[in-house]
N, C-alpha and C positions, 0 to 999 in steps of 0.2 A: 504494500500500500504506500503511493507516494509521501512523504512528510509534509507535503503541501496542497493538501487536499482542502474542502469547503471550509474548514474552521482558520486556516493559514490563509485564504484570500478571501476574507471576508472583509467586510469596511462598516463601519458606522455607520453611515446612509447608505444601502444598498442601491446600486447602480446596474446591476444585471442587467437592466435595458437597454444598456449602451455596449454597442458590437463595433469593433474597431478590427477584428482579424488579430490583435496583440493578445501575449497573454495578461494577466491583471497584474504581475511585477511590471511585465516592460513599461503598462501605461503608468507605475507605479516611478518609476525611471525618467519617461517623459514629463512627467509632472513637477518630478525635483531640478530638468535642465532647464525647462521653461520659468520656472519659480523667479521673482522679486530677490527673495532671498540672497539664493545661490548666488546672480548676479551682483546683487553688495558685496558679496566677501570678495571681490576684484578690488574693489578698494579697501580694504580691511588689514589692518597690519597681521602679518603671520605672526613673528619675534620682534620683530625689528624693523623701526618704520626705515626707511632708503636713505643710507649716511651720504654722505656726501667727503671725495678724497681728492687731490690733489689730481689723480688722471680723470675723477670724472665730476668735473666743476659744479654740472647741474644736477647731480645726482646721477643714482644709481638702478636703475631698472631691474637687478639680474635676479633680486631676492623674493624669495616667496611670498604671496600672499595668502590670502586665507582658501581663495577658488585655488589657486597653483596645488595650494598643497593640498587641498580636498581631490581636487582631478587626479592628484599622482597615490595618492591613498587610494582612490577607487580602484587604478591601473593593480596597483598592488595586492588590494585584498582580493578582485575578483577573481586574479590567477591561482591567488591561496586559496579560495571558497569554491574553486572548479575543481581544483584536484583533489579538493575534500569531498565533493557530491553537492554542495550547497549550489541553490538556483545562483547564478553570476547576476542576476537582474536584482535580486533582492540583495546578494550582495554593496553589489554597484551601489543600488538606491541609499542603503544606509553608508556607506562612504562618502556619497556625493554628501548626503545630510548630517554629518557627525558633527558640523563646525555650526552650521545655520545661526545659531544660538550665539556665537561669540557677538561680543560688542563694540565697537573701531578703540583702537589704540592696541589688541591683542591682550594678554593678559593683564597687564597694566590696566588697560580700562575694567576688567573685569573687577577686578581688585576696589577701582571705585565705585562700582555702581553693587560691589556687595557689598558695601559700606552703606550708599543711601537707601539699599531695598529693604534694610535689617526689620524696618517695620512690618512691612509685609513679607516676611519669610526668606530672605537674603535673596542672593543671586547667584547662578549657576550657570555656564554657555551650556552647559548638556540639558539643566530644566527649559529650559528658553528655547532646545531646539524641541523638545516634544511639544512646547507650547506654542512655536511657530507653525510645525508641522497639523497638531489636531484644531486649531483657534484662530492663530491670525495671519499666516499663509493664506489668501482668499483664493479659494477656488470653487469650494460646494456652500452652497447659502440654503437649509432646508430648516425646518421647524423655529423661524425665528430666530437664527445664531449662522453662525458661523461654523463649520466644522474642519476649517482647515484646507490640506490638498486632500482632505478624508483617504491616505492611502492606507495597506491592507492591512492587516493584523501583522503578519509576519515580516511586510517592510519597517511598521513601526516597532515591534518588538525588537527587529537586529540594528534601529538607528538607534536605542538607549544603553549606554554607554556603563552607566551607573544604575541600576532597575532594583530603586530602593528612595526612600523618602528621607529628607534631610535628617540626621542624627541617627537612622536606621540601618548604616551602611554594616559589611560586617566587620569584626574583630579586627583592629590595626588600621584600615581603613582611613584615609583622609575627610576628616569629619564635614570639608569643604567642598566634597565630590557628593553630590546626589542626581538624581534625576529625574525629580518632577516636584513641582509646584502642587501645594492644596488644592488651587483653582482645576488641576487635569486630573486629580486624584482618577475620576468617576474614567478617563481615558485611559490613563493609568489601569487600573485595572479591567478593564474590558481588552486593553493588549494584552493584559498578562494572564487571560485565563489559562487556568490546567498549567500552569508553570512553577516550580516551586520557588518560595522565597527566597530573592538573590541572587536564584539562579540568570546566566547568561546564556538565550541560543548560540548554537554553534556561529552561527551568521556575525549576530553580535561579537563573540569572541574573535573572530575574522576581522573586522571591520578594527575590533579595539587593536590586534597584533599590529597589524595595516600602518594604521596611525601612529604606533610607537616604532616602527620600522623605517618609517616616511621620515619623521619631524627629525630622529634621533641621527640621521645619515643626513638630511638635508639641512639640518642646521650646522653640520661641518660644516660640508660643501660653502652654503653662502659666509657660513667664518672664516674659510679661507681664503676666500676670492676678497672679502672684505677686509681683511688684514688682521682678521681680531685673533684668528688661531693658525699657529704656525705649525705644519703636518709633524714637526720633531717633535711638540710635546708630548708627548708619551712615551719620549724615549729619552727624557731628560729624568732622573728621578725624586728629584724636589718637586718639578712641578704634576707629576706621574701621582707624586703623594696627595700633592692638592686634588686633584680630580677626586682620585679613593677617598679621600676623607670628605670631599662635600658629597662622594655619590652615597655612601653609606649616612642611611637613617633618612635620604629622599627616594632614590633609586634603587636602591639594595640592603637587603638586610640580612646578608649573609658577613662573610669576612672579608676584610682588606686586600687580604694576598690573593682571594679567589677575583677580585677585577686589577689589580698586576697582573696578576695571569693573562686576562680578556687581554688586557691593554697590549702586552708583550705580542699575544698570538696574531693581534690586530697590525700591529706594524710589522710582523713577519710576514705576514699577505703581500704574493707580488704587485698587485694592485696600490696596497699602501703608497701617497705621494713621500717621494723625496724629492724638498725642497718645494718652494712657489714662485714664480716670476711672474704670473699674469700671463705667460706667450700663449698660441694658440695650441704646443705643443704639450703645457700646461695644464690647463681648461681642458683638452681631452684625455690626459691620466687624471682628472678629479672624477670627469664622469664617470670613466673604467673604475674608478674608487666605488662610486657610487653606485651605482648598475652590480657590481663583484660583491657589496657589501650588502643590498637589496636581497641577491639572489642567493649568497650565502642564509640569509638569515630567515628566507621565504622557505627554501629548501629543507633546514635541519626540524625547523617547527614539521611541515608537512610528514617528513618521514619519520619523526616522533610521534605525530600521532597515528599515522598509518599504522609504525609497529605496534601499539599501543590495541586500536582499533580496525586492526585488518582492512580488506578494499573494498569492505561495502558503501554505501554511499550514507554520511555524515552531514545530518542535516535538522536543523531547530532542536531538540534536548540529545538526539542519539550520541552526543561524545562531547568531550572536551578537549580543547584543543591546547597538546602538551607542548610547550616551550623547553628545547635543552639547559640546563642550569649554563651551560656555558655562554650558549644563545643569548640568556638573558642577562649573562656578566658583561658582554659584550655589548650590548645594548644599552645599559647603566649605564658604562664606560664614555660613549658615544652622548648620551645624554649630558652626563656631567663636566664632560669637555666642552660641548657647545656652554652649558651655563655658567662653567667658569670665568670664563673667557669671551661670554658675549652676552647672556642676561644679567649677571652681577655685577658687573660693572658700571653698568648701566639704570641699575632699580632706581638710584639716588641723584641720575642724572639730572639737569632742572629740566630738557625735554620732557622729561618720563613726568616729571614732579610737575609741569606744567600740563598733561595730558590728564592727568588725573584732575587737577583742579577743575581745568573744562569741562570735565563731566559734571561733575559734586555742585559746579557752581550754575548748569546750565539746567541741574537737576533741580535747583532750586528758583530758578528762574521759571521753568517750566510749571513748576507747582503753583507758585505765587501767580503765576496768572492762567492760569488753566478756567476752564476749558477753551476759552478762545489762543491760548500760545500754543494748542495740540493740532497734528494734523488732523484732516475729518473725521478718518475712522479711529484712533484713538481718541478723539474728543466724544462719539457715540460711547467708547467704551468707558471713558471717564464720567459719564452724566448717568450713564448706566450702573457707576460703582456704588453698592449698598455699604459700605462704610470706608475709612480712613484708609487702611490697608490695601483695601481693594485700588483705592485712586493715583497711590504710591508705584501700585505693580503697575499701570496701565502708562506713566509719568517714563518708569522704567522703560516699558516696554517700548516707548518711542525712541530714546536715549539709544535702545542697543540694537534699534533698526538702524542708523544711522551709521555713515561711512567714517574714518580717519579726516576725510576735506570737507562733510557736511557738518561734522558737529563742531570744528571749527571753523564753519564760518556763520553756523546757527547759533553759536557763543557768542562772538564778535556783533553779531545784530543785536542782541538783547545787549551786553555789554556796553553799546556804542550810546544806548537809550531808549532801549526799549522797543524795538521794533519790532512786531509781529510778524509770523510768517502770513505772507500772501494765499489768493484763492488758488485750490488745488492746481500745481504744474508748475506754480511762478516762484517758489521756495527750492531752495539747494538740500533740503529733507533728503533722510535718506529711503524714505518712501518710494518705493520705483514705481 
C-alpha cells in the first residue's frame, strides 16, 4: 500500500474538483514557486547581508540569499528523498518552504522580532512558515478565512521542521526552536494526525539533513570568497581549537577530539582548497569543494540508512533517517567554522545593531498607528484581532513579510515623520 495514499493528500478544503492531469504534490510544488513568499526570500539576507571589499566597490552579488539557498536545499534533499523512496515532489515542496517564515535581516532580524512578539507567544521562522503556509499565503478563500496555499497533509507535515509547541520540544532541545503558533494549533494538529508526538516524517527528516548540509558547506564557500575564512584554518591548531570549542555545547555534544578528527579528515579530502586568490582557477576548486562535500555527506546518510532499513521504499513514519556520527562531526565542524569567522564577529557589529533597531522601532511604529500604518490584508487581520496578543502577532506578521530594502525604507518613512504607506501597489511593503 502506497504511504501516500487518501489521508497523505488530503487538504483542508477539499479541492477534488479540480483536475489538472498533476498529481496533488506536484500542484503542491506549483503553489510554493508561484507563492509571494518564496519570491521575498530573493531579497532576504541568508547570513550575511552583501559586504562590500576593495575589488568589488559596489558590493557583492555572489552570496546567498534566502531563495538561493532554499532552491539548493531542494536540489539536495530531493536527491536524498528519491533514493530513500520519499515522493521528490513532497520533498521538493517542503525545501522550497523551510525558510518562508524567516524575516529580512536573516537571523539577526529574527532575534528582534522574538523580542517584540514575547506578548503574543515569541517568534519563530519555522512557526511563521506553517502560519504562512495554512493562513496568510492567499490562495484558497472558503468558509470566511483564509486557508492558506491549503497544500496536502503530507507536504505540510514534511515542511515543519520542529513539530512541537513552544516549550514542548524534546529533552536538550533548543527551547527557541518550535513550530507552530497557538493561532495554527487547530492546523497543527489536523497535519499531525496518526503521528506520534515529536515524531518527524521521513520527508521532514530529508528536508531538515538538506538544510544542514546546504547552509553548513555554503556558508564556507561564501567565507571564503568573502575573505572572512581562510581554507588553512583547520589546519592551524589554535584556531582548529577555537572552532571545537564554540562547536561543542551548539553543534555537538559529543567530544573535542571526535571534531579534530572531522576537521583533520576534512582537509585531507582532495577536494579541500589550498590557499584562495579569487582566480577563476580558484572559484572552481571551491565549487569541486562544495559539490565533493555535498555528495560526501548526501551519500554516507543514504547508505546509513539503507543498511539500517534495507531497499524498500522509506517514506512519512516507515524509518528514520540515520546520520554517520562522523557525518555529523563533520558537519558541526563546517558549521562552526562559518560562525566563527563570519557570524561572531559580526552579532555586535553596528550594521547588525542597526538592523535590529529597524525592526523593534518600526514594530512600534506600526503598532502606534495601526490599523491605518498596516497593509490591507493585515489591517483586516488587525481589526479582526479579539485581544492584545492577537494584534501584536498580526503587527508581527507584517514586519516578517517584508524584504532586507522594504523594511528599510518603510523605517525611514515613518522615521522621517510619519508617513503612511500608500493605497495598495504605491508602498515598497514587502507585500508582493
Amino acid at each position: 500500500m502506497s504511504p501516500y495514499g487518501p489521508d497523505a493528500s488530503a487538504r483542508q478544503i477539499d479541492e477534488s474538483d479540480k483536475t489538472s492531469g498533476r498529481t496533488e504534490f506536484e500542484r503542491d510544488r506549483a503553489r510554493l514557486l508561484h507563492s509571494a513568499a518564496l519570491r521575498r526570500l530573493g531579497a532576504k539576507t541568508q547570513v550575511r547581508t552583501p559586504w562590500r571589499r576593495a575589488d568589488h566597490p559596489t558590493g557583492d552579488d555572489f552570496i546567498r540569499t534566502r531563495l538561493t539557498h532554499s532552491l539548493e536545499v531542494a536540489q539536495v534533499g530531493r536527491e536524498l528523498g528519491k533514493a530513500l523512496g520519499c515522493d521528490p515532489e513532497v520533498v521538493d515542496t517542503a525545501c522550497l518552504a523551510h525558510d518562508l517564515g524567516h524575516p529580512p535581516f536573516g537571523h539577526n532580524g529574527e532575534r528582534a522580532l522574538a523580542e517584540v512578539a514575547q506578548p503574543a507567544g515569541g517568534f519563530e521562522g519555522n512557526a511563521q512558515t506553517l502560519r504562512l503556509l495554512t493562513r496568510l499565503e492567499a490562495k484558497v478563500y472558503a468558509r470566511g478565512r483564509s486557508w492558506g496555499l491549503n497544500l496536502t497533509r503530507a507536504c505540510l507535515d514534511a515542511s515543519i521542521k520542529y513539530p512541537w509547541r513552544r516549550g514542548e520540544g524534546p529533552a536538550g532541545s533548543d527551547p527557541a526552536k518550535f513550530g507552530v503558533y497557538e493561532p495554527e494549533a487547530e492546523a497543527f494538529e489536523w497535519v499531525r494526525q496518526g503521528a506520534a508526538p515529536l515524531a518527524k516524517c521521513v520527508e521532514a527528516q530529508v528536508m531538515d539533513l538538506a538544510d544542514d548540509v546546504a547552509y553548513s558547506v555554503h556558508d564556507v564557500e561564501d567565507g571564503i570568497v568573502g575573505g572572512s575564512i581562510l581554507p588553512e584554518a583547520l589546519s592551524s591548531p589554535p584556531e582548529l581549537r577555537a572552532v571545537a570549542g564554540l562547536a561543542l555545547g551548539r553543534y555537538w555534544s559529543g567530544e573535542a577530539g571526535e571534531l579534530e578528527a572531522a576537521a583533520w579528515r576534512l582537509t585531507a579530502l582532495g577536494f579541500w582548497p589550498r590557499g584562495w586568490d579569487g582566480s577563476r582557477q580558484a572559484l572552481a576548486g571551491l565549487k569541486n569543494m562544495t559539490s565533493g562535500l555535498i555528495g560526501r555527506f548526501v551519500l554516507a546518510a543514504r547508505n546509513a540508512t539503507r543498511q539500517v532499513y534495507g531497499p524498500g521504499r522509506l517514506a512519512r513514519y516507515a524509518a528514520e533517517v540515520v546520520v554517520p556520527r562522523e557525518t555529523a562531526a563533520e558537519i558541526a565542524v563546517l558549521k562552526a567554522l562559518a560562525a566563527l569567522f563570519v557570524m561572531q564577529p559580526r552579532r555586535e557589529d553596528p550594521v547588525y545593531l542597526r538592523q535590529r533597531a529597524i525592526l523593534k522601532e518600526l514594530f512600534g511604529y506600526l503598532m502606534d498607528a495601526a490599523p491605518g500604518s498596516l497593509q490591507p490584508e493585515f489591517r483586516a487581520d488587525f481589526l479582526e484581532a479579539g485581544d492584545e496578543a492577537a494584534r501584536v502577532r498580526v503587527v508581527v506578521d507584517q514586519l516578517a513579510s517584508l524584504t532586507d530594502s522594504s523594511a528599510q525604507i518603510e523605517h525611514s518613512r515613518f522615521a522621517a515623520g510619519g508617513e503612511r504607506p500608500g493605497p495598495p501597489g504605491a508602498g515598497a511593503g514587502g507585500v508582493s
